[in-house]
C-alpha positions in Angstrom: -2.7 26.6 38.2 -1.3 27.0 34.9 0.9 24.3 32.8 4.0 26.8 33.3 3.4 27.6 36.9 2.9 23.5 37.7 6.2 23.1 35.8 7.8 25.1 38.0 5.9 24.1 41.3 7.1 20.6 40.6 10.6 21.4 38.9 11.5 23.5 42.3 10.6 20.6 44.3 12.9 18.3 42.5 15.4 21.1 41.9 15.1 21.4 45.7 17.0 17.4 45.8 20.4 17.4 44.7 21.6 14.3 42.9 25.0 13.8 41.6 25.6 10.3 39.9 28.1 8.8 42.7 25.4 9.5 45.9 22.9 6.5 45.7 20.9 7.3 48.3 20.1 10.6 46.8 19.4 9.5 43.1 17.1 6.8 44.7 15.4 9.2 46.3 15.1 11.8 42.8 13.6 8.1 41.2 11.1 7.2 44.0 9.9 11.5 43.8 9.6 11.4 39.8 8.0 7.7 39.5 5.3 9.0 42.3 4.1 11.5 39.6 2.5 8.4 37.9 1.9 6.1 40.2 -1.9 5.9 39.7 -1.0 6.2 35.9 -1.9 3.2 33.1 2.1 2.6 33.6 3.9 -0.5 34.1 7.0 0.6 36.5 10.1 -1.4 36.6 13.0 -0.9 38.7 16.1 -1.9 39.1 18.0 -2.3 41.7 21.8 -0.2 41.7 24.9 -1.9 41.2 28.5 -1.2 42.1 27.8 1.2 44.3 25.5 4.0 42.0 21.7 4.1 42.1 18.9 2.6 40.9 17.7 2.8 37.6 13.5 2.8 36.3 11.8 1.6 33.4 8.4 3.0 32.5 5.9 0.8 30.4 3.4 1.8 28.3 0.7 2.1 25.1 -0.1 -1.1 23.3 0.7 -4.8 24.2 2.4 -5.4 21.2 5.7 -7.4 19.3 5.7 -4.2 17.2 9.1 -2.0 17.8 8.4 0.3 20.1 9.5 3.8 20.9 12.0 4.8 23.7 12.2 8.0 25.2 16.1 8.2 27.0 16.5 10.4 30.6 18.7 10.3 33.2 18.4 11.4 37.0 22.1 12.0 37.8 23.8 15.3 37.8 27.5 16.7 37.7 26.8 19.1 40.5 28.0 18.0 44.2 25.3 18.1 47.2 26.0 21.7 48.6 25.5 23.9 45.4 21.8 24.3 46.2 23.2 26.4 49.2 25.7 27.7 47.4 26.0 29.7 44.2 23.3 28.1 42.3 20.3 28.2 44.6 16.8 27.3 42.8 15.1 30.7 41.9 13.5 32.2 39.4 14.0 35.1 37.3 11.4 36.1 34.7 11.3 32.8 32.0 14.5 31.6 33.9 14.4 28.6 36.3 17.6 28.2 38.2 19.0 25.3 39.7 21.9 22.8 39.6 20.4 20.0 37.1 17.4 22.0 35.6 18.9 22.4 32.3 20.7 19.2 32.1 18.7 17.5 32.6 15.5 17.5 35.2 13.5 19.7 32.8 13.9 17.6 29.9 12.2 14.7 32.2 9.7 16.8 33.4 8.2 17.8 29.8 8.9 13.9 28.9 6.9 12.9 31.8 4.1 14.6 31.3 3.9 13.8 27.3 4.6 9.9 28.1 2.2 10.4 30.9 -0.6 11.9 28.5 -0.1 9.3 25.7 0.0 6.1 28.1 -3.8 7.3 28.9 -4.6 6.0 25.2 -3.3 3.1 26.1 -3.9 0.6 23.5 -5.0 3.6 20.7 -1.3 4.2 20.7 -0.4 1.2 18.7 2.8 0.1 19.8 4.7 0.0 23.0 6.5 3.2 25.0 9.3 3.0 26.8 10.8 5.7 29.1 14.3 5.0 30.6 15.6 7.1 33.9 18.6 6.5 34.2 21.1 7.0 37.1 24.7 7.3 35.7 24.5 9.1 31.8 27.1 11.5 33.3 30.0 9.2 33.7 29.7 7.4 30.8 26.5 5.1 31.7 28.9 2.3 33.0 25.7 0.0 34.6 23.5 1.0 32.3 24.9 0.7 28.7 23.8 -2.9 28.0 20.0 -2.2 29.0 20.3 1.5 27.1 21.6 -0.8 23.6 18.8 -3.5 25.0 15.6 -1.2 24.8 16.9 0.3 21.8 17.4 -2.8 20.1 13.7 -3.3 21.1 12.5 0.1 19.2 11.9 1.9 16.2 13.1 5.6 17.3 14.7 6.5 19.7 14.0 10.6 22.0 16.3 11.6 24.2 15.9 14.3 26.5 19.2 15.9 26.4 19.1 19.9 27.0 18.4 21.5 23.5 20.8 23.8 21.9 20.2 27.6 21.6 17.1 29.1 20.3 15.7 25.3 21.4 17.5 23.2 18.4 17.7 19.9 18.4 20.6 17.5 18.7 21.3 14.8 15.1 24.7 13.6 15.4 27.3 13.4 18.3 30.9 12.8 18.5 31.9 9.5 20.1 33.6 9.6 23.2 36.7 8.0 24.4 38.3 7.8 28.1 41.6 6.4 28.5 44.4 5.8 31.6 48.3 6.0 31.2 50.2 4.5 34.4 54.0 5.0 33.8 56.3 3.3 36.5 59.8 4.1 36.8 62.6 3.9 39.2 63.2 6.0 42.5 65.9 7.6 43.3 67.4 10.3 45.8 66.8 13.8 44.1 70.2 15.2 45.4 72.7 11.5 46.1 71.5 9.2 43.6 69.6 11.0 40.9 71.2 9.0 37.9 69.9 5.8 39.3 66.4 7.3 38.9 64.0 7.1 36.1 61.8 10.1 36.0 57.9 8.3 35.8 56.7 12.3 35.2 59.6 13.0 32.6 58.3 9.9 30.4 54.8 11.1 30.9 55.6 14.7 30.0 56.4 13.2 26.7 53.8 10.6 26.2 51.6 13.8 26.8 52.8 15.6 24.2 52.9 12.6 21.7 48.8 12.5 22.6 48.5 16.1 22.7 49.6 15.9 19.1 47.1 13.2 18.2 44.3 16.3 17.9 43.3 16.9 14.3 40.6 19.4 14.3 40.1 18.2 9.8 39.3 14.9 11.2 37.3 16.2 13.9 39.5 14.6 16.4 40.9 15.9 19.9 42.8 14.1 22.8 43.0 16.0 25.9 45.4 14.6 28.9 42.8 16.0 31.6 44.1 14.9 35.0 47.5 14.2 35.8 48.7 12.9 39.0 52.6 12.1 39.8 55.3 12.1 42.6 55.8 11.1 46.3 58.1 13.6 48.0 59.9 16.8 46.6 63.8 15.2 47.1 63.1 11.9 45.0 63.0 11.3 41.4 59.2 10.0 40.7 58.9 6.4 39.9 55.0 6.9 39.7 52.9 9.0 37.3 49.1 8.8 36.2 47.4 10.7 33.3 44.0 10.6 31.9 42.7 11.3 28.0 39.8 12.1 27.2 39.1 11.7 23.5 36.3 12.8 20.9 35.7 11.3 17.6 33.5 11.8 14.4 33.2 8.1 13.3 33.4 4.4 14.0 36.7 4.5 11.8 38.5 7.3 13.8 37.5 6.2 17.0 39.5 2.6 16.1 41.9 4.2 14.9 42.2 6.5 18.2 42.2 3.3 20.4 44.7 1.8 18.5 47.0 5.0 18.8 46.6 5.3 22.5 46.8 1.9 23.5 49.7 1.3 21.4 51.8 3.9 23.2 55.8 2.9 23.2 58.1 4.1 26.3 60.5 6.8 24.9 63.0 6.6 27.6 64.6 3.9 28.9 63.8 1.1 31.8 60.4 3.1 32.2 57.1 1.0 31.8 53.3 1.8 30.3 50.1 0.5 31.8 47.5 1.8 29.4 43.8 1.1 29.6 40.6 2.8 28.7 39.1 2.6 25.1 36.0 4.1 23.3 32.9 4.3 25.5 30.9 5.9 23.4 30.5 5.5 19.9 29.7 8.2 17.6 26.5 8.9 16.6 26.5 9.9 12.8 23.6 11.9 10.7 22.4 8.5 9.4 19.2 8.7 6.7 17.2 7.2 9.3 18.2 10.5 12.1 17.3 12.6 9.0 14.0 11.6 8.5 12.8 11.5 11.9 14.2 14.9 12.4 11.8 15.9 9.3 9.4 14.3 11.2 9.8 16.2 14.3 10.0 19.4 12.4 6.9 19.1 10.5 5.6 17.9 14.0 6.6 21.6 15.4 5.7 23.7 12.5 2.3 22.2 13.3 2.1 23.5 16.6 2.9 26.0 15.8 7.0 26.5 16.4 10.4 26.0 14.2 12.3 23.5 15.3 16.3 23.8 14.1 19.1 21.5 14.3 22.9 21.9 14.6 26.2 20.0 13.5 27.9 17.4 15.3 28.1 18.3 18.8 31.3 17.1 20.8 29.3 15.8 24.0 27.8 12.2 24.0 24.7 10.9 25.8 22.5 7.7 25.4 21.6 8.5 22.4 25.0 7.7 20.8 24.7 3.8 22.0 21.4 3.8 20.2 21.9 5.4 17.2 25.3 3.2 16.9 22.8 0.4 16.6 21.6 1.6 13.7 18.2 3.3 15.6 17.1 6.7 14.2 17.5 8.7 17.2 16.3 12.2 18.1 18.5 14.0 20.7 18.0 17.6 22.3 14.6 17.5 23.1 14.6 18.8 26.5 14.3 22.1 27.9 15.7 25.5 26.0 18.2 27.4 28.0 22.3 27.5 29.1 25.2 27.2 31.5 25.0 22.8 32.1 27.7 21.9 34.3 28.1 25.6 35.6 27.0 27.5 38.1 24.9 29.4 35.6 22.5 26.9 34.6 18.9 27.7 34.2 16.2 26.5 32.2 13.4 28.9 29.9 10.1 28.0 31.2 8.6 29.2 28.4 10.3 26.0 26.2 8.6 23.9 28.3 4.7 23.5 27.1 5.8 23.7 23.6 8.7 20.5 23.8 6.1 18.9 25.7 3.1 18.8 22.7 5.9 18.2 20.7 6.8 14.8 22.6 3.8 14.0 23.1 2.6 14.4 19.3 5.5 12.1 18.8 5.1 9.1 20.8 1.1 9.0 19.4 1.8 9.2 15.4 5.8 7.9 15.0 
């Protein structure tokens, strides 16, 4: 069997288990089938057990016995796509160099090639010179809420940092992110009767409408800053003026600076009408992850790294996602993002994965963790 036909064999199997973040049982299930593929392996396996309700997260331990810094490669298990696509509209197939199947892209291929390179290089053992670390982690799609601390703890703990985050078209990698901010407006009011009473009401969804377009506003695409109300939620009954209403904000940011400057914005929200209330909570979860010196010379790295085997390896501006990488390079670790898997459509029904990205990303990994 070849390397690509083994990827696939394996990546169809895991494809074949759906495992979005909120369903323990089944991301427990993804880490106990993706931890057997090195069971017999010169790794040291730690897991944790889940907390509030999400699944368990693993910690693989390799190379040299060492106080050195270490290197970290970042995955995660979890996926945005709900049990029921596989039977669905984005059943695992392929076509030609394109795997399908809900997670492939984002980011189960990325772990696969990851595997196998930390795999390969834990073999050395010792020769390696400094300890490997490979985090699978079970929540990176909302915002890594149980995991954050150990994410900033292992990084804390390492030199550089690889995370296996889909690349970017024509296989680029990832060097800076925006930082990421989620946010919750309550606004309370006072019922009324729609038709009897209506000027003893105060509207909850008229004050929101305008608090909405006061953070609307906030958007400045010079700074590289938007705020998006994404969910809004409101009402009781069709005859009565709302006392209740609930937004959400999602917000993106270039820098430390503008993401406190954000927060304080947002969370210092006035009531523009009268006897109305704000409950606002929420802040930056995710700090930015700039182009440091230290990001630019381990992307160097990696792309000498390539050229030598034999491919060009690109990168791209800021991106507006975040990922695990951002906590890490926050710290002040160089951190390498966008190594995974070539290909399109994360988070859509489209999303495949180019086998053909797979062997190359992996010797690059691999060549990584053994000289870095």
């Amino acid at each position: 069997m070849t390397s690509d036909e083994q990827a696939v064999a394996t990546l169809s199997q895991w494809l074949a288990l759906e495992s979005p973040t909120h369903d323990s049982t089944a991301i427990n299930a993804m880490q106990d089938m993706i931890l057997e593929e090195v069971a017999n392996e010169p790794i040291r396996i730690e897991r944790i057990p889940g907390r509030d309700g999400l699944g368990d997260c693993a910690v693989l331990h390799a190379g040299a016995d060492s106080d050195r810094p270490g290197i970290l490669v970042i995955t995660h298990v979890d996926t945005v796509h709900p049990v029921g696509t596989l039977a669905g509209a984005l059943p695992v197939r392929l076509d030609g160099d394109r795997l399908y199947g809900p997670g492939v892209y984002d980011m189960k291929g990325g772990i696969y090639l990851a595997l196998v390179a930390f795999r390969n290089a834990a073999r050395l053992g010792a020769a390696i010179g400094r300890p490997i670390r490979f985090l699978l982690s079970p929540d990176e799609e909302i915002g890594s809420p149980t995991t954050r601390a150990l994410v900033e703890d292992l990084g804390r703990r390492s030199s550089h940092v690889l995370v296996m985050e889909p690349a970017r078209p024509g296989g680029a990698a990832v060097t800076a992110r925006k930082g990421v901010g989620w946010f919750d407006v309550e606004v309370e009011g006072r019922p009324a009767h729609a038709g009897s009473r209506h000027q003893d009401g105060r509207s909850a969804i008229r004050e929101a409408a305008r608090q909405i377009l006061k953070v609307e506003d906030m958007t400045d695409y010079d700074r590289g800053t938007t705020a998006t109300v994404s969910k809004v939620s409101g009402g009781t009954a069709i005859n009565v003026v709302p006392h209740q209403c609930r937004f959400a904000v999602d917000v993106r940011i270039t820098n430390a600076a503008e993401g406190e400057r954000m927060e304080r914005a947002i969370l210092g929200l006035e009531p523009v009408g009268p006897d109305v209330a704000l409950k606002i909570g929420g802040g930056i979860n995710r700090p930015a992850y700039e182009r440091s010196d230290g990001v630019g010379k381990l992307f160097e790295t990696a792309r000498a790294e390539a050229a030598a085997l034999g491919f060009e390896l690109a990168e791209v501006p800021m991106v507006g996602g975040g990922s695990d990488g951002n906590f890490t390079a926050a710290l002040g670790i160089p951190t390498l993002d966008g190594l995974g898997v070539d290909g399109d459509g994360a988070h859509t029904l489209d999303e495949y994965c180019l086998i053909s990205s797979i062997e190359p990303r992996r010797r690059l990994v691999e060549r990584l963790l053994q000289t870095l």
